[in-house]
C-alpha positions in Angstrom: -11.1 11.1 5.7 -11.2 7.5 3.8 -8.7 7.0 1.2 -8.5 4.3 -1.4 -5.2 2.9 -2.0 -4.1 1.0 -5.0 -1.6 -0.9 -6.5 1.0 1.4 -8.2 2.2 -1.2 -10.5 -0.8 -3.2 -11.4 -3.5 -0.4 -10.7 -5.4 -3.1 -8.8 -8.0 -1.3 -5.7 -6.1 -2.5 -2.7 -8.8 -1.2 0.6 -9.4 1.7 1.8 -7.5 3.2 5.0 -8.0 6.3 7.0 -5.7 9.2 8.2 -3.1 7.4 10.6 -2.9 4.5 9.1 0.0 1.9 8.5 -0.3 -1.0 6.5 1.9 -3.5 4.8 0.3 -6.2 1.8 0.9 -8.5 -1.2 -1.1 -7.1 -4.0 -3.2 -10.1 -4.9 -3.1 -9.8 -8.4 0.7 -8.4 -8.9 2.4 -9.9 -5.9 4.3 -6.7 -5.4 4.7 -6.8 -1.3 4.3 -3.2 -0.4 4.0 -0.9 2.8 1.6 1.7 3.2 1.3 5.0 5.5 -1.4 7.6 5.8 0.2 10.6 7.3 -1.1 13.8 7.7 -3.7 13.3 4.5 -0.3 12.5 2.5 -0.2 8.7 1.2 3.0 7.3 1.5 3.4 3.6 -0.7 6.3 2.2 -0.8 7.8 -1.5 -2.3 9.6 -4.0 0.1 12.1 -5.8 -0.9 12.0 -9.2 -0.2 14.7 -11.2 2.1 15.6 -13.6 -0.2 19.5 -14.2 -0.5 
């Protein structure tokens, strides 16, 4: 199955991954840095926090 994944803050369409998927991307509009799994049919998003000190 082909899921669309999109940008939780911004709402922005990201791509669309499939089932076993692991991604990680900077929202283009947003810059929010995120990583994203597709487990199981369950879409896991989640933020990274960036290394600055």
């Amino acid at each position: 199955m082909i899921n669309y994944v999109v940008c939780p803050e911004c709402g922005y369409k990201l791509f669309k991954l499939g089932d076993g998927s692991n991604a990680e991307i900077l929202c283009p509009k947003c810059k929010l840095k995120l990583q994203i799994e597709i487990k199981d049919s369950k879409i896991i998003i989640q933020k990274v926090l960036s290394d600055k000190a």
